[in-house]
N, C-alpha and C positions, 0 to 999 in steps of 0.2 A: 373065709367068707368075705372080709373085706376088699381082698384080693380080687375077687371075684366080682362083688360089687362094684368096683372100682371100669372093671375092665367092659360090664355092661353098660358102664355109665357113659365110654366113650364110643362104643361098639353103636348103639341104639342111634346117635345125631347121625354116625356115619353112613346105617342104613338108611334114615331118613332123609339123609343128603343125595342122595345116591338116586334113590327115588324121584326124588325134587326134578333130579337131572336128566331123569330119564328122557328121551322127545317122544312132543305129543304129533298126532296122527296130523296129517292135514288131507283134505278131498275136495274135488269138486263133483258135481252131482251132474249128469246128462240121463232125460227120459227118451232112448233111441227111438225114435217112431213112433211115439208115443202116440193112440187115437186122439182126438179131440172132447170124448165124453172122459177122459182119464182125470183125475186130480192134478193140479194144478201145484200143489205146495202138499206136506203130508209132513210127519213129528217123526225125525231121525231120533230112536232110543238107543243110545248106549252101555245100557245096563246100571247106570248112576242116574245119566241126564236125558233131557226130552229138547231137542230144538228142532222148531220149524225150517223146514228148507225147502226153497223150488223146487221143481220138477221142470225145467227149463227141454225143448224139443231141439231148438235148435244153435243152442250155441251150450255152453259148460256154466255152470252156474258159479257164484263167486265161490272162493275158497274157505271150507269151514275147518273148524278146527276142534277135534277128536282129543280124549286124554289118553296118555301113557299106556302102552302096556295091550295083551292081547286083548281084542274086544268079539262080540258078537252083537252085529248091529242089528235092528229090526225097525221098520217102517210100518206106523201109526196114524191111524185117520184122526187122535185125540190124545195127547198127555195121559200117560196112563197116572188115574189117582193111588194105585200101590203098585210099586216098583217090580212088589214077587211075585202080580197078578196080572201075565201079560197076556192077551187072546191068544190060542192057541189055532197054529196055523200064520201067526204073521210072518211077512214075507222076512227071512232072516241070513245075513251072509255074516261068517266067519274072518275076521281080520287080525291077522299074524302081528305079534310083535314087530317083528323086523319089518314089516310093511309101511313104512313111515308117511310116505306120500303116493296117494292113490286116486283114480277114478272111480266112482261107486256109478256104474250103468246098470240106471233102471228101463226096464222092459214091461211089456204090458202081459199083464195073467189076470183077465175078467174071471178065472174061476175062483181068485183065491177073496174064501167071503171076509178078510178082517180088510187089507188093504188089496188093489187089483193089480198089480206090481209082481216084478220079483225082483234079486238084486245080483250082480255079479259085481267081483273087486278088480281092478286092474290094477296092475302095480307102474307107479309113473314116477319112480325114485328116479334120481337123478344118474345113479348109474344104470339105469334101465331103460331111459328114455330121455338122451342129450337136448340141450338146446340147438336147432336144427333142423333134427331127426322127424320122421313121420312113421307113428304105426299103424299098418294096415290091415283090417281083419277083412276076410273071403267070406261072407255068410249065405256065398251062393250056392249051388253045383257046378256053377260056370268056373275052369281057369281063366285066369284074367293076366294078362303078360301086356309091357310095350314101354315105353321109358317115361320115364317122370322127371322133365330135367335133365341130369346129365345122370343121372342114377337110370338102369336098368329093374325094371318092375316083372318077379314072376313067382303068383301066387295062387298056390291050387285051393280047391272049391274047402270051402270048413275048416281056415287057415289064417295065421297070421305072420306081420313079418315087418322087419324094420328098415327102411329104408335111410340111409345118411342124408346129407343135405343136399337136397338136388341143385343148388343154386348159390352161389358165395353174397352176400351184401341184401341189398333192400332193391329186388329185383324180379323183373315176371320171369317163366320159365317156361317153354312149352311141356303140356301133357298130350302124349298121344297114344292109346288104351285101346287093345281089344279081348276079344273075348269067344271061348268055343261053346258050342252046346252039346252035353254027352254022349257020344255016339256019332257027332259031328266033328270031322277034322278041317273044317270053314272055320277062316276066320272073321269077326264079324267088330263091327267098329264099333266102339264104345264110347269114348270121349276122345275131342282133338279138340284143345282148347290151350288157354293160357292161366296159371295159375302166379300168387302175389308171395316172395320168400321173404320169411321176417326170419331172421337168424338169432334174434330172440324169443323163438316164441318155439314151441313146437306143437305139433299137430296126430289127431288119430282122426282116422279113414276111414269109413267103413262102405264094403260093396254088397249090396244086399238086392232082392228082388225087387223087381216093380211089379206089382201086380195089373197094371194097365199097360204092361211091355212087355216083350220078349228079352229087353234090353234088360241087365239091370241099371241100377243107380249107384252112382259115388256120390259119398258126403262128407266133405271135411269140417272137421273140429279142431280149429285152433285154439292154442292152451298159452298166452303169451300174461305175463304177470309183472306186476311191478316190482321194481327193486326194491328191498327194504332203505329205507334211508340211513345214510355213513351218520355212522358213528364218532362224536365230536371227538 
Protein backbone atom coordinates (compact mmCIF):
# COMPACT_ATOMS: atom_id res chain seq x y z
CA UNK A 1 0.00 0.00 0.00
CA UNK A 2 2.72 2.22 0.70
CA UNK A 3 4.26 1.36 -2.43
CA UNK A 4 1.50 2.37 -4.10
CA UNK A 5 0.92 5.52 -2.41
CA UNK A 6 4.21 6.40 -2.99
CA UNK A 7 3.96 5.84 -6.70
CA UNK A 8 0.46 8.10 -7.03
CA UNK A 9 2.10 10.66 -5.28
CA UNK A 10 4.49 11.22 -8.15
CA UNK A 11 2.21 9.86 -10.92
CA UNK A 12 -0.74 12.80 -10.11
CA UNK A 13 2.13 16.30 -10.38
CA UNK A 14 3.15 14.47 -13.62
CA UNK A 15 -0.32 14.25 -15.03
CA UNK A 16 -0.95 17.76 -13.85
CA UNK A 17 2.29 18.90 -15.45
CA UNK A 18 1.57 17.54 -18.59
CA UNK A 19 -1.86 19.15 -18.64
CA UNK A 20 -0.38 22.58 -17.77
CA UNK A 21 1.71 21.92 -20.90
CA UNK A 22 -0.64 21.10 -23.13
CA UNK A 23 -1.31 24.37 -25.87
CA UNK A 24 -3.96 26.35 -25.75
CA UNK A 25 -6.08 27.17 -28.86
CA UNK A 26 -5.62 30.55 -30.46
CA UNK A 27 -8.26 32.12 -33.37
CA UNK A 28 -9.04 34.97 -35.06
CA UNK A 29 -12.68 35.70 -35.83
CA UNK A 30 -14.06 37.03 -39.56
CA UNK A 31 -18.12 37.62 -40.08
CA UNK A 32 -17.83 36.74 -44.16
CA UNK A 33 -20.38 39.01 -45.60
CA UNK A 34 -21.84 39.63 -42.89
CA UNK A 35 -25.35 41.92 -43.47
CA UNK A 36 -25.38 45.11 -41.83
CA UNK A 37 -28.57 44.40 -39.45
CA UNK A 38 -26.22 41.25 -38.03
CA UNK A 39 -24.56 41.65 -34.41
CA UNK A 40 -21.59 43.47 -34.29
CA UNK A 41 -19.70 41.58 -31.25
CA UNK A 42 -21.65 38.24 -29.58
CA UNK A 43 -20.03 35.97 -26.20
CA UNK A 44 -17.59 33.07 -27.61
CA UNK A 45 -18.62 30.05 -24.99
CA UNK A 46 -16.22 27.50 -24.56
CA UNK A 47 -17.84 25.14 -22.31
CA UNK A 48 -15.90 26.66 -18.96
CA UNK A 49 -15.60 30.48 -20.33
CA UNK A 50 -17.82 33.33 -21.84
CA UNK A 51 -15.79 36.17 -23.85
CA UNK A 52 -16.92 38.80 -25.95
CA UNK A 53 -15.53 38.97 -29.41
CA UNK A 54 -16.03 41.03 -32.67
CA UNK A 55 -17.63 40.12 -35.51
CA UNK A 56 -15.31 42.20 -37.69
CA UNK A 57 -16.62 42.07 -41.83
CA UNK A 58 -13.82 43.11 -43.22
CA UNK A 59 -10.53 42.39 -41.97
CA UNK A 60 -9.81 39.23 -39.12
CA UNK A 61 -10.30 40.30 -35.70
CA UNK A 62 -7.49 40.26 -33.13
CA UNK A 63 -6.26 36.87 -31.92
CA UNK A 64 -8.02 35.24 -29.06
CA UNK A 65 -7.01 32.73 -27.04
CA UNK A 66 -9.06 29.35 -26.29
CA UNK A 67 -7.88 26.63 -23.48
CA UNK A 68 -6.33 23.27 -23.95
CA UNK A 69 -7.86 20.45 -25.22
CA UNK A 70 -10.99 19.44 -27.55
CA UNK A 71 -13.66 22.13 -27.39
CA UNK A 72 -17.18 22.78 -28.58
CA UNK A 73 -17.53 26.37 -29.17
CA UNK A 74 -21.09 28.20 -29.30
CA UNK A 75 -21.96 31.81 -30.00
CA UNK A 76 -24.19 33.84 -27.49
CA UNK A 77 -26.05 37.13 -27.63
CA UNK A 78 -25.49 37.15 -23.45
CA UNK A 79 -22.98 35.29 -20.79
CA UNK A 80 -24.85 32.36 -20.04
CA UNK A 81 -25.83 32.65 -16.10
CA UNK A 82 -25.34 28.47 -15.73
CA UNK A 83 -22.85 26.94 -17.72
CA UNK A 84 -25.18 23.45 -18.18
CA UNK A 85 -28.06 25.68 -19.43
CA UNK A 86 -27.15 26.77 -22.78
CA UNK A 87 -30.25 27.70 -25.52
CA UNK A 88 -30.71 25.05 -27.41
CA UNK A 89 -30.07 25.60 -31.00
CA UNK A 90 -27.06 27.99 -30.50
CA UNK A 91 -24.96 28.18 -33.37
CA UNK A 92 -22.07 25.58 -32.28
CA UNK A 93 -18.74 24.21 -34.20
CA UNK A 94 -16.60 21.40 -32.89
CA UNK A 95 -12.91 21.98 -32.32
CA UNK A 96 -10.28 19.22 -32.47
CA UNK A 97 -7.57 19.03 -30.11
CA UNK A 98 -4.82 19.00 -32.47
CA UNK A 99 -6.42 22.14 -34.03
CA UNK A 100 -4.14 24.46 -32.32
CA UNK A 101 -4.52 27.64 -34.49
CA UNK A 102 -7.54 28.38 -36.41
CA UNK A 103 -9.95 30.83 -38.14
CA UNK A 104 -13.48 30.63 -36.74
CA UNK A 105 -15.79 32.21 -40.08
CA UNK A 106 -18.86 33.30 -39.16
CA UNK A 107 -21.75 33.45 -41.60
CA UNK A 108 -25.11 34.84 -41.53
CA UNK A 109 -28.27 32.34 -40.47
CA UNK A 110 -31.33 34.95 -39.66
CA UNK A 111 -33.10 31.69 -38.92
CA UNK A 112 -31.24 30.54 -36.08
CA UNK A 113 -33.58 32.30 -33.03
CA UNK A 114 -30.70 32.07 -30.19
CA UNK A 115 -27.80 33.86 -32.27
CA UNK A 116 -28.23 34.61 -36.33
CA UNK A 117 -24.84 33.21 -37.13
CA UNK A 118 -23.37 30.00 -37.86
CA UNK A 119 -19.75 28.87 -37.51
CA UNK A 120 -17.22 27.03 -39.47
CA UNK A 121 -13.35 26.15 -38.14
CA UNK A 122 -10.55 26.62 -40.40
CA UNK A 123 -7.44 25.05 -39.58
CA UNK A 124 -4.53 28.03 -39.96
CA UNK A 125 -1.67 25.85 -38.14
CA UNK A 126 1.41 26.63 -39.34
CA UNK A 127 2.08 23.61 -41.09
CA UNK A 128 -1.19 24.10 -42.99
CA UNK A 129 -0.92 27.52 -43.90
CA UNK A 130 2.88 29.00 -44.26
CA UNK A 131 4.04 32.50 -43.95
CA UNK A 132 3.40 33.57 -47.61
CA UNK A 133 1.03 31.33 -48.70
CA UNK A 134 -2.71 32.38 -49.77
CA UNK A 135 -5.83 30.23 -49.24
CA UNK A 136 -8.40 30.30 -51.67
CA UNK A 137 -11.99 29.18 -51.36
CA UNK A 138 -14.41 29.02 -54.86
CA UNK A 139 -17.81 29.66 -53.29
CA UNK A 140 -19.07 29.98 -56.63
CA UNK A 141 -20.35 27.85 -59.57
CA UNK A 142 -17.89 29.69 -61.62
CA UNK A 143 -14.17 28.12 -62.36
CA UNK A 144 -12.04 30.67 -61.84
CA UNK A 145 -8.15 30.14 -63.39
CA UNK A 146 -5.37 32.92 -64.31
CA UNK A 147 -2.01 33.70 -62.41
CA UNK A 148 -1.69 35.37 -59.21
CA UNK A 149 1.83 36.55 -59.31
CA UNK A 150 4.16 34.11 -60.62
CA UNK A 151 1.88 31.37 -59.04
CA UNK A 152 -0.59 29.82 -61.57
CA UNK A 153 -4.42 30.10 -60.09
CA UNK A 154 -6.99 26.99 -60.95
CA UNK A 155 -10.00 26.47 -58.84
CA UNK A 156 -13.14 24.80 -59.55
CA UNK A 157 -16.56 26.13 -58.31
CA UNK A 158 -17.24 24.82 -54.29
CA UNK A 159 -13.38 24.44 -53.73
CA UNK A 160 -10.33 25.37 -52.09
CA UNK A 161 -6.73 25.68 -52.62
CA UNK A 162 -3.37 26.99 -51.66
CA UNK A 163 -1.44 28.90 -53.46
CA UNK A 164 2.78 29.49 -52.47
CA UNK A 165 3.97 32.98 -52.56
CA UNK A 166 3.23 34.56 -55.51
CA UNK A 167 6.04 37.27 -55.00
CA UNK A 168 9.51 37.16 -53.06
CA UNK A 169 10.02 40.45 -50.49
CA UNK A 170 7.63 43.46 -49.76
CA UNK A 171 6.54 43.78 -53.25
CA UNK A 172 3.25 44.34 -55.71
CA UNK A 173 2.56 41.50 -58.05
CA UNK A 174 0.18 41.54 -60.84
CA UNK A 175 -3.25 39.53 -60.53
CA UNK A 176 -5.00 38.63 -63.65
CA UNK A 177 -8.22 36.40 -63.13
CA UNK A 178 -10.94 34.88 -65.17
CA UNK A 179 -13.79 33.14 -64.97
CA UNK A 180 -16.57 30.65 -66.93
CA UNK A 181 -20.15 30.41 -66.53
CA UNK A 182 -21.58 26.72 -66.61
CA UNK A 183 -22.46 25.53 -69.74
CA UNK A 184 -20.27 28.40 -71.02
CA UNK A 185 -16.92 27.63 -72.40
CA UNK A 186 -16.15 31.89 -72.68
CA UNK A 187 -13.88 33.14 -70.94
CA UNK A 188 -14.86 36.14 -68.99
CA UNK A 189 -12.36 38.77 -67.13
CA UNK A 190 -12.51 39.01 -63.48
CA UNK A 191 -9.91 40.93 -62.04
CA UNK A 192 -6.58 42.51 -63.79
CA UNK A 193 -5.20 44.36 -61.03
CA UNK A 194 -2.15 44.69 -58.73
CA UNK A 195 -1.87 43.18 -55.57
CA UNK A 196 0.69 44.29 -52.17
CA UNK A 197 3.13 40.86 -50.82
CA UNK A 198 3.91 40.85 -47.29
CA UNK A 199 5.97 37.65 -46.85
CA UNK A 200 5.02 37.94 -43.40
CA UNK A 201 1.74 37.82 -43.30
CA UNK A 202 -0.39 35.25 -44.98
CA UNK A 203 -3.64 35.64 -46.54
CA UNK A 204 -7.28 33.61 -47.27
CA UNK A 205 -9.40 34.67 -50.46
CA UNK A 206 -12.57 34.09 -50.93
CA UNK A 207 -14.59 34.28 -54.57
CA UNK A 208 -18.07 34.31 -53.93
CA UNK A 209 -21.08 35.85 -55.88
CA UNK A 210 -22.11 39.36 -56.32
CA UNK A 211 -25.48 39.54 -56.44
CA UNK A 212 -25.50 43.04 -58.43
CA UNK A 213 -23.13 41.07 -61.17
CA UNK A 214 -22.66 38.52 -63.27
CA UNK A 215 -19.19 38.87 -62.05
CA UNK A 216 -18.20 37.49 -59.08
CA UNK A 217 -16.12 39.20 -56.27
CA UNK A 218 -12.67 38.44 -54.68
CA UNK A 219 -11.82 39.38 -51.21
CA UNK A 220 -8.64 39.07 -49.51
CA UNK A 221 -7.91 38.70 -45.86
CA UNK A 222 -4.82 39.20 -44.66
CA UNK A 223 -3.48 37.41 -41.54
CA UNK A 224 0.09 39.24 -40.76
CA UNK A 225 0.89 39.22 -36.66
CA UNK A 226 3.43 40.28 -34.49
CA UNK A 227 6.26 38.67 -33.41
CA UNK A 228 6.23 37.75 -29.91
CA UNK A 229 9.16 39.57 -28.21
CA UNK A 230 12.96 37.69 -27.66
CA UNK A 231 13.48 36.29 -25.03
CA UNK A 232 16.28 37.97 -22.71
Amino acid sequence: MKLLLISLFFLLPAAAFAQEKAPKHTCRVLFFDGPEAAPEKLQLFDGATCREVDLPRMNFSKVYQLPAGPLNLRLLPDPPTDPAKIPVGAPSVAVAEDVIDFYLLVTSDPANPVSPVRMQVINAGSDKLKLGQMLWFNLTKNPVGGMVGSEKLVIQPNSRAILDPPASGHRDYPVNLSFRIPGNEHLYPLCETKWRHDPRSRSVVFINADPASRSPRVMVFPDYREAPPAKP
